[in-house]
N, C-alpha and C positions, 0 to 999 in steps of 0.2 A: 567430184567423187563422193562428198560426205552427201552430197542430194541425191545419188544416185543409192546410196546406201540405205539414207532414210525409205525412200520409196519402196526398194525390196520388202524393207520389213514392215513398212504399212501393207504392202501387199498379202504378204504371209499371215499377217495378224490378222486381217480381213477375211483369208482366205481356211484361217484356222476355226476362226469361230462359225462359219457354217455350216451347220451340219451333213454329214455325209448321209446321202438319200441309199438305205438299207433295204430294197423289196425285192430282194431277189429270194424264191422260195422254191422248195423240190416241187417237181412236177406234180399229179395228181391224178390216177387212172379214174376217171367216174363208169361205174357199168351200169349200163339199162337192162333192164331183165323183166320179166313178168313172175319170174319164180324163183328169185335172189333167195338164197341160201343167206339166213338171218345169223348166222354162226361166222360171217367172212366179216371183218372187219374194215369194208373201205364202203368209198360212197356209191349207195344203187339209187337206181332212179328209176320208173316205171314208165316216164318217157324221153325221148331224146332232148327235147326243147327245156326239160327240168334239168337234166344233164347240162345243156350247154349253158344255161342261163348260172350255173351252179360254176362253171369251168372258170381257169385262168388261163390267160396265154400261155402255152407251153404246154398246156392238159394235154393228154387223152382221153376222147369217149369211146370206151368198149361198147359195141352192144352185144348179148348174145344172142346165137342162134339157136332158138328154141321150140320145140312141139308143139303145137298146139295140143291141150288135153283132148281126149285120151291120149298116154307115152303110147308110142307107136303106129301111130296115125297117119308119120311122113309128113304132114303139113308144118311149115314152117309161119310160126308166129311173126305179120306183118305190123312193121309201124308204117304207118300214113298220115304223114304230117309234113308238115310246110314250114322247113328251117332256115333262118337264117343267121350265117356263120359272119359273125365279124369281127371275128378274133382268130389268131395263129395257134389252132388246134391239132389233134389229131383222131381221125373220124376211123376208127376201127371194128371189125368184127370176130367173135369168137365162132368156132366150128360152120 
């Protein structure tokens, strides 16, 4: 009984001085844009691949959907690029 005693509490004492691994952090929207409104306080990126490399697992990358200049022109600004995801993200778009 008294060996079974001692062990518990080498065990707890062992298991008290290790410290507890703390990385858990709020998610993080990153948006891509070509025409980020410099007044929004979170993180823009001008491309996707700056975005993800920038992301943590659990992000989101917004991208918006936007005009190409001239406004009213109906053409929507394309990215073309070649991503790779290897990380538990989430790949979203605005308008």
């Amino acid at each position: 009984m008294k060996q079974s005693i001692y062990i518990l509490i080498s065990c707890l004492i062992l298991v008290a001085g290790v410290p507890m691994q703390t990385s858990a952090t709020e998610p993080t929207t990153h948006h891509v844009c070509q025409d980020c409104d410099p007044l929004y306080h979170y993180p823009q990126y001008s491309t996707i691949n700056d975005a993800l490399a920038a992301a943590q697992p659990g992000d989101t990358i917004n991208i918006w959907g936007e005009e190409v200049h001239p406004p009213g022109s109906g053409i929507i600004y394309e990215y073309n690029e070649h991503l790779v995801i290897d990380k538990r993200i989430t790949l979203t778009c605005d308008n």
